[in-house]
Steps between C-alpha positions, in 0.01 A plus 500: 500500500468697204347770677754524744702549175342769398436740815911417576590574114234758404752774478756295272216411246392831476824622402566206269185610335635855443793408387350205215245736441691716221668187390108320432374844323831525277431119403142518421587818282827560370652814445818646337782636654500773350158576587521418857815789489260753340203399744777541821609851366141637407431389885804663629357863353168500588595422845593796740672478855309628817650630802317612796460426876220441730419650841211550743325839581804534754732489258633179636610261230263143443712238462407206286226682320353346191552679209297349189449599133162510508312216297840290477712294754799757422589617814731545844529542855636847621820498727614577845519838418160484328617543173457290185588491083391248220402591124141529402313564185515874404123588592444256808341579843659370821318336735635551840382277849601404820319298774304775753533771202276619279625405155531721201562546098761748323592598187885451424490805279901609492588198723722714678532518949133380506372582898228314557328539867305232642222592756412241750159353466409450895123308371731283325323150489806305563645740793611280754418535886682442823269267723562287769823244460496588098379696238224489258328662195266774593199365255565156710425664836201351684512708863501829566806656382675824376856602464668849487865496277821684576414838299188522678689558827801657421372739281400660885771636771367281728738430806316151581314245288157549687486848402635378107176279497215724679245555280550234204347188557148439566429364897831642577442773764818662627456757753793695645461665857806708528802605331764464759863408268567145557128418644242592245282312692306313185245257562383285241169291453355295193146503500380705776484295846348226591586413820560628888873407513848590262357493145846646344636284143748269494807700300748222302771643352653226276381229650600610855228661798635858560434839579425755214761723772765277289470631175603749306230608197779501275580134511173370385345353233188447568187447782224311461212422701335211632129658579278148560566172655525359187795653427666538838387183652833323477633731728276344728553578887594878433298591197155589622601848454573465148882471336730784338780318274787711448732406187858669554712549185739299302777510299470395119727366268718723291738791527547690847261736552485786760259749590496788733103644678569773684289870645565738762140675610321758748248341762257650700129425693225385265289753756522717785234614719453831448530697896351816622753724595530611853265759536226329336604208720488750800184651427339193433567300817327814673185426341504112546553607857205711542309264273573251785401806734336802412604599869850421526746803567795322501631400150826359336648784295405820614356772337851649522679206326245460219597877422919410505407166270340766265749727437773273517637586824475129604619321172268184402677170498441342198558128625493268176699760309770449809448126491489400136717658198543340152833315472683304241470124379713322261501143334739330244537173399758302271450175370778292313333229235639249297653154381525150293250233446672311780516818732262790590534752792340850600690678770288816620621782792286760641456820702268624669512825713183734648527810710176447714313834433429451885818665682754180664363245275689344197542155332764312286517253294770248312362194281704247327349194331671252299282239249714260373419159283809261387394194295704225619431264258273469217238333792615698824451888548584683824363862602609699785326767579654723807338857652667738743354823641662722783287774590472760806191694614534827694279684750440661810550287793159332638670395821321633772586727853446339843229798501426736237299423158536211244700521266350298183516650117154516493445736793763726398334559198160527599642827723530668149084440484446484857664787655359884405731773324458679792746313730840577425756240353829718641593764714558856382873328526439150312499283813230265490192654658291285793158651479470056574709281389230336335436775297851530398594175375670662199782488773494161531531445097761685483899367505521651850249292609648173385514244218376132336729335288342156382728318275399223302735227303216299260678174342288292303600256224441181331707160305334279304582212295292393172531163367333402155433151517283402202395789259212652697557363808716706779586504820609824697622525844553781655642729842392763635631719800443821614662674799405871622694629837346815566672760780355763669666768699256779680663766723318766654707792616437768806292751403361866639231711397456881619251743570387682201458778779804559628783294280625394824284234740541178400102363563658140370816298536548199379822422614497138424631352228437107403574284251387207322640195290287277336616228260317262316603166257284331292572202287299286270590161328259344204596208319313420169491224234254539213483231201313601191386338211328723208444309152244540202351146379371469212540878339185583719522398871729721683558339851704676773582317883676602778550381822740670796560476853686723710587561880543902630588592859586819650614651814529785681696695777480817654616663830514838617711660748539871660650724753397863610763773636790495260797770547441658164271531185780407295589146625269235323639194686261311739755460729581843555149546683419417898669223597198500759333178406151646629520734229543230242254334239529198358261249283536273233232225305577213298253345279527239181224320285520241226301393196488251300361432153368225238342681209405377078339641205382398207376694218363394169411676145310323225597694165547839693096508539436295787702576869493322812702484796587376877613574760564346836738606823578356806641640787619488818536771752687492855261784602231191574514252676569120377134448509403767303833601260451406187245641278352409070452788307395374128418740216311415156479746222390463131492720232312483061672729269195583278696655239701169446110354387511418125136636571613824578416754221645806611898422538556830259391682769567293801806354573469370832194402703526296789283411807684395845307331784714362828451403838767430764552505873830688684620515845603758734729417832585878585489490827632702779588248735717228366467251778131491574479118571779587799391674864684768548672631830613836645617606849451725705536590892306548784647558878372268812673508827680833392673312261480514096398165340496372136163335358430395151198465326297426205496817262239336237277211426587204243344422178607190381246489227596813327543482146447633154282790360415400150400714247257357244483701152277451207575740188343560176653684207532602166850633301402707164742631217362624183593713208867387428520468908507850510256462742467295769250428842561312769172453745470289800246389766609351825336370863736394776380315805740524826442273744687371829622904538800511727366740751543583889126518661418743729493329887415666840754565738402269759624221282821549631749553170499588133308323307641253225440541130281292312294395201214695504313680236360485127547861275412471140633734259323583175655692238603599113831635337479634160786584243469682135815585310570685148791506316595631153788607272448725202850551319758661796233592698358274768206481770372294777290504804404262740188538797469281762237498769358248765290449793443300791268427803473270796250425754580302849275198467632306843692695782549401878394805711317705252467804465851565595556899546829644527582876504324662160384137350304259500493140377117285536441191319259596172683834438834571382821515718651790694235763393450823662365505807368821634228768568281616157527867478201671399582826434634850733251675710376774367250628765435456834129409423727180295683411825221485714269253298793273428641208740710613799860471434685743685425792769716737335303351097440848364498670129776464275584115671430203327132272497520124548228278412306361799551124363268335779290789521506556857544829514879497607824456289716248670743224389199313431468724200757358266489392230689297198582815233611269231824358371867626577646307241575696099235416244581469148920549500583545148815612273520665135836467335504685193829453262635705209797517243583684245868425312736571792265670753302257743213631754348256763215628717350308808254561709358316782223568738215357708116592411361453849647566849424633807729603777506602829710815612490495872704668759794714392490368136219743389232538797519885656651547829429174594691593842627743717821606283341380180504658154322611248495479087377756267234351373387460871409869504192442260282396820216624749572827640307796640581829355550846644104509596471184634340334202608170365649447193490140315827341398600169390640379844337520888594802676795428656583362836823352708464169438099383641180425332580590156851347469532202738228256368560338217179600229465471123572848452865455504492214297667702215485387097831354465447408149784627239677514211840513452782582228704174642792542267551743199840423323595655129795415336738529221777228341739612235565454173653165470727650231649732731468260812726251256763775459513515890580106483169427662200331457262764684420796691190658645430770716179514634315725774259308741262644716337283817165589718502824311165620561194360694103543407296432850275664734719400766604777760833483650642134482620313183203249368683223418642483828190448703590545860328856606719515836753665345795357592592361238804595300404704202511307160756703260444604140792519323643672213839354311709497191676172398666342219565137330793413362594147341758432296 
């Protein structure tokens, strides 16, 4: 009972006792009036009053800053406007902090508008983490984990959040394979791959399973990681391929605050491939042609027509120049911040606009988000949290003619690589020349030759209630919904193209026109109730438990229709097509899936030194069948702060050292077909008797006992900061085991249908991330860099069907997955003594082609032949952010490349004249050719040939060095005064310049390195160049 008294009363005695407290001194020793008067006033002048404020290096205010005389208790708390004033001795020093800042002393000297900037200590012991369902202290963290904050990714123009991140945290590779506005096409993977099927992250955005597509970089606060099972276990059924927590932002109590990001900038291609002109092209193709036969007398160009490419007579179409031009993109963002204890809110709006640098292609963008959290009671607290963005995405129509050539992006583009100068783009009149139609699908990109609007409407949102039942205990439950309609109209319009020859004969007419609708809903329901308990027993045993459930289901619809001769080009109405209905399409799917959930933790600390914690998730997936649906995916992980030892003799120098070990299992149910544990049945028809009939059959087989792929992870590391935690390194160790891979074997065609996926398969992955970061401050200037680098490698340890070849690869149980496949080039002929004591390959195998090695040694080069020619995956990705500040001016430097990568550039993307109207580059010309005399002169390529021996096997020798380095993002930048930003009535401005993909360092010829498809079709990733400002106030 009398404790109870005390813990409910603690604050009342306290003050009791500083109140008495004068009164007991003043009795034990008694003291005049009069001399208590002269002691006040002696006091009174030796104090002096301080005024000053505090901000960070942004020139944002810190609210609720402490603000100490150092060595006494004399202090205050700074304001919502980050100011503060109290009286001090005459000579004291101020000691300034604030939790996640570095803190710091100053002299009062005049006490007069004292500016004091705080710079945020990101090795900060007690930095807090988003992880799964919660938070926690980063020196508490057991699993793999690392976390990126808010200025990390908007100190980059990045128009999407994948992009924002590339580069920063160790495991995380993001690669982007083309830079099409509104489809970057970014794919994401934490720890290299370790399995045959979808190995893409889970992405939770506040608690909810979303797209990255739904965010705006602007809007968060931070990402963090979940690399091992450990750590991403409780996601359970989805997490095998790691976790990406997304943290939006919030409002925070105080005055309203409102802030304004905003640049307009110049994009263009990172690279071009650099194109002979005509008459090289022209010339050229005559030798290949003779190459192929010496006795030919028929060739291509004539002799004639080289001479008119030469001296201009016959211009030389420059085909990327016509195709690609750099065009404008512009971003701004407002956010509105602000209210009471009881109430917070953040309102943010956003635009987005790009002018593709491809002609017909554009993309918009509008983003509202409202966080909002009421406190209902003193126990209750509701948040609402409530995303909206409209977007449309423009380009050339892809619908295709009844006859005539297809009509996708990535064939238009690849007739900018594909197609030689030599072939004009227009008549001498600007119609649209034939030579084919193929060749000419600049026609086809244009607006004359149609359009692709695809609109989409992403909702997303969340409500949540928060009840406080005991102090430490909660319980949360929460909504969430998302709905994206998406709407797609495609028209292709009539087109002609002329003869270059005579302006006048129309060699194609596509007088068809068609159009296409396709709409598409998707909606997804979660439900979610977590209870928490976190309490510290005992000063020394800090326990934290959670348990949750939740229940998530989504469906989806989509249906397409279209109709073919319409009046006019200008009518975009379905119904204004045919009303023929054997010119109509129509199709349309419907699909749903449901899982549910039953998932706990429980971590404990002993004194801060000793870390343990557990995890466990269950779940159940309607992609199995009842038999087979639910799955256990448990997770251990411990962790022995060293440093916290009273043994431990070097805490001057070390702050923090800390070893991590873990082990957890996580599923993965991506699947392709949702119903697997169903038959299937299609239709078709067949006439007998002269008469059409309707049978049915079975379209696949059933697997009733298809279930999970696990993941099983075991990681080892070690976290390191030292010398004030200036420094700081971050090293892990990891092995994952896959098992039960979700994969479709390979079955002969006599068995009657497509096969049906199962478990088969074992892939381990073995691997190590490393992360070093320094970080100092000497007076106003400031400096910081941070390195990260990691590996990974898997082998195929169980595989149905092995070695499984397809195309250029090759996957065999002991080796690694998806390597090259192909011939081993040994070299170019150089004699014909050479080509006749080597294997047979070819009849027409002379000097100047290339030498593959006789792998059998049979003395022929066949298919046979191949061999694996080692890994297609990047080795060693890595990123180098390097930071520096100096009073107003801020400089932040990033670089990101991969140390090891090879790439195959096959057919039009960089091979010469792999065909009949192929083209060549410039750096094709250094090859095997025979001069004036007929002697051969060595070059760096085979002599050159249309298409054949050289070009249309796949061999090592054009495996090129992908490898790179890359100036990721450069941005400088300059804030006011904050006197003069005052007189303006607000509390900052900045101008900054920001520079993205600025320059490249590779061997690469041709195609961009970090997009690694060598076909090139691919639309061209952009650098971009912009000037922006941020205003707040």
């Amino acid at each position: 009972m009398k404790t109870d008294f005390y813990k409910k009363n603690n604050a009342f005695i306290a003050l009791f006792f500083m109140l008495a407290s004068p009164a007991i001194i003043l009795a034990e020793n008694p003291v005049k009036t009069q001399d208590i008067s002269d002691m006040a006033i002696e006091v009174a002048q030796q104090q002096k009053k301080v005024v000053g404020i505090v901000v960070d290096k942004s020139g944002q205010p810190v609210i609720g800053a402490n603000v100490v005389e150092k060595g006494t208790t004399n202090g205050t708390i700074t304001d919502v406007d980050g100011s503060f004033s109290f009286e001090v001795s005459p000579n004291a020093v101020l000691q300034i902090s604030f939790i996640g800042y570095n803190s710091q002393n100053m002299p009062v000297g005049d006490g007069k508008n004292l500016r004091v900037v705080l710079v945020e200590d990101t090795q900060k012991i007690d930095e807090v983490v988003v992880v799964a369902y919660g938070a926690q202290k980063k020196v508490n963290l057991t699993g793999a984990v690392a976390s990126v904050n808010s200025e990390e990714i908007q100190n980059r123009s990045y128009t999407n959040v994948q992009q924002a991140i590339q580069g920063q945290i160790p495991g995380l590779t993001v690669t982007q394979t083309g830079g099409q506005p509104g489809n970057e096409a970014m794919n994401m993977s934490i720890r290299g791959k370790s399995t045959f099927s979808s190995n893409d992250p889970l992405v939770i955005v506040d608690g909810q399973a979303i797209s990255m597509a739904n965010l705006n970089p602007q809007d968060i606060e931070s990402v963090t990681v979940l690399k091992d099972a450990a750590a991403a276990a409780i996601y359970g059924a989805r997490a095998s391929g790691g976790v990406i927590l997304v943290t939006t932002k919030k409002g925070k109590a105080g005055k309203i605050r409102v802030s304004y990001d905003g640049y307009v900038g110049v994009q263009d291609a990172t690279t071009y491939p650099k194109m002979v002109n005509a008459y090289d092209h022209a010339r050229l193709f005559r030798e290949a042609e003779y190459n192929d036969n010496p006795n030919t007398t028929t060739y291509t160009w004539s002799e004639e027509q080289v001479e008119e490419f030469r001296t201009g007579k016959k211009p030389s179409a420059n085909r990327p120049d016509y195709l690609f031009d750099p065009s404008i993109q512009t971003q701004h963002n407002v956010t509105v911040s602000g209210g009471s204890e009881k109430n917070t809110f953040l309102f943010s709006f956003g635009y987005l606009y790009q002018d593709g640098i491809m002609k017909n292609t554009s993309f918009n963008r509008l983003n509202f988000r409202v966080n909002d959290q009421y406190k209902i009671t003193e126990k209750l607290t509701a948040e609402v949290i409530l995303n909206f963005m409209p977007s449309t995405r423009h380009a050339p129509s892809t619908a295709t003619y009844p006859s005539g050539p297809t009509r996708n992006l990535g064939d238009i583009i690849s007739s900018a690589y594909r197609r030689p100068s030599a072939l004009p783009i227009f008549t001498e009149d600007g119609q649209w020349a034939s030579v084919t139609a193929w060749a000419n699908r600049f026609g086809l990109a244009s607006e004359d030759g149609g359009f692709q609007n695809r609109k989409f409407n992403r909702i997303n949102g969340s409500l949540s209630l928060t009840w406080n039942i005991l102090d430490g205990l909660n319980l949360k439950g929460t909504y969430f919904g998302k709905y994206d309609p998406t709407r797609e109209v495609n028209f292709s319009k009539r087109m002609q193209f002329i003869s270059p020859e005579d302006c006048k004969t129309v060699d194609f007419d596509y007088s068809t026109n068609s159009m296409t609708v396709f709409n598409q809903s998707n909606y997804e329901h979660n439900l979610q109730a977590l209870l928490t308990y976190d309490k510290v027993f005992a000063k020394d045993h800090d326990l934290k438990v959670m348990a949750g459930s939740s229940i998530e289901w989504n469906k989806d619809y989509q249906e397409t229709v279209g109709r073919r001769d319409f009046l006019t080009d200008d009518i975009y109405v379905i119904n204004a097509g045919s009303a023929d209905p054997n010119v109509w399409t129509t199709s349309g799917t419907a699909s749903d899936w449901a899982i549910a959930s039953f998932f706990g933790r429980i971590n404990y600390s002993w004194k801060g030194r000793y870390l343990a914690e557990a995890n466990l998730r269950y779940d159940g997936s309607s992609r199995f069948s009842s038999k087979v649906r639910w799955g256990l995916f448990p997770a251990f992980s411990a962790g022995w702060r060293i440093s916290e030892e009273p043994f431990f003799r070097a805490k001057d120098y070390i702050s923090n050292l800390k070893l991590r070990v873990s082990w957890g299992q996580a599923g993965n149910q991506n699947t392709s077909a949702l119903y697997q544990h169903y038959s299937t049945i299609s239709t078709s028809a067949y006439y007998f008797g002269g008469m059409s009939h309707t049978s049915a059959y079975y379209t696949k087989s059933i697997n009733d006992q298809l279930t999970w792929e696990t993941k099983t992870t075991t990681n080892i590391g070690v976290d390191v900061s030292f010398l004030n935690d200036k420094f700081s390194l971050s090293l892990d160790g990891f092995k994952d085991r896959t098992s039960d891979i979700l994969m479709t074997p390979v079955v002969p065609d006599t068995y009657g249908m497509s096969a049906p996926i199962m478990n088969v398969g074992v892939v381990d992955n073995i691997g190590w991330e490393a992360m070093f970061s320094y970080r100092d401050q000497k007076n106003d200037f400031r400096w910081g860099v941070t390195l990260q680098v990691s590996d990974a490698k898997n082998k195929v340890k169980e595989m149905i069907g092995s070695p499984v070849i397809s195309g250029n690869y090759i996957t065999e149980v002991g080796h690694e997955m998806n390597e090259w496949y192909g011939w081993k080039c040994e070299g170019i002929f150089a004699s014909d003594e050479e080509v006749k004591n080597h294997a047979f390959q070819n009849i027409k195998t002379g000097i100047g082609d290339l030498k593959y090695q006789d792998t059998d040694e049979n003395e022929t080069v066949n298919a046979n032949d191949r061999v694996r020619l080692g890994s297609s995956r990047p080795r060693f990705p890595f990123g180098i952010n390097l930071d520096f500040g100096w009073k107003g001016i801020d400089l932040n430097i990033f670089l990101q490349g991969v140390a090891s990568q090879k790439t195959y550039i096959n057919s039009y993307g960089g091979l010469p004249l792999p065909e009949s109207l192929g083209s060549l580059q410039e750096h094709h010309m250094d090859r095997w050719h025979q001069d004036d005399n007929g002697s051969w002169i060595a070059g760096k390529y085979p002599k050159l040939r249309i298409g054949g021996i050289n070009v249309g096997s796949f061999s090592s020798f054009w495996l090129q060095n992908s490898a790179y380095l890359r100036a990721k993002n450069i941005q400088i930048g300059y804030t006011l005064p904050e006197g003069f930003v005052k007189k303006l009535s607000m509390e900052r401005i900045r101008f900054y310049l920001n520079a993205e993909n600025l320059f490249t360092f590779t061997k690469m010829k041709g195609v961009d390195p970090e997009s690694p498809v060598g076909n090139g079709n691919m639309y061209p990733l952009t650098k971009v160049c912009s000037f922006g400002v941020n205003v707040s106030f």
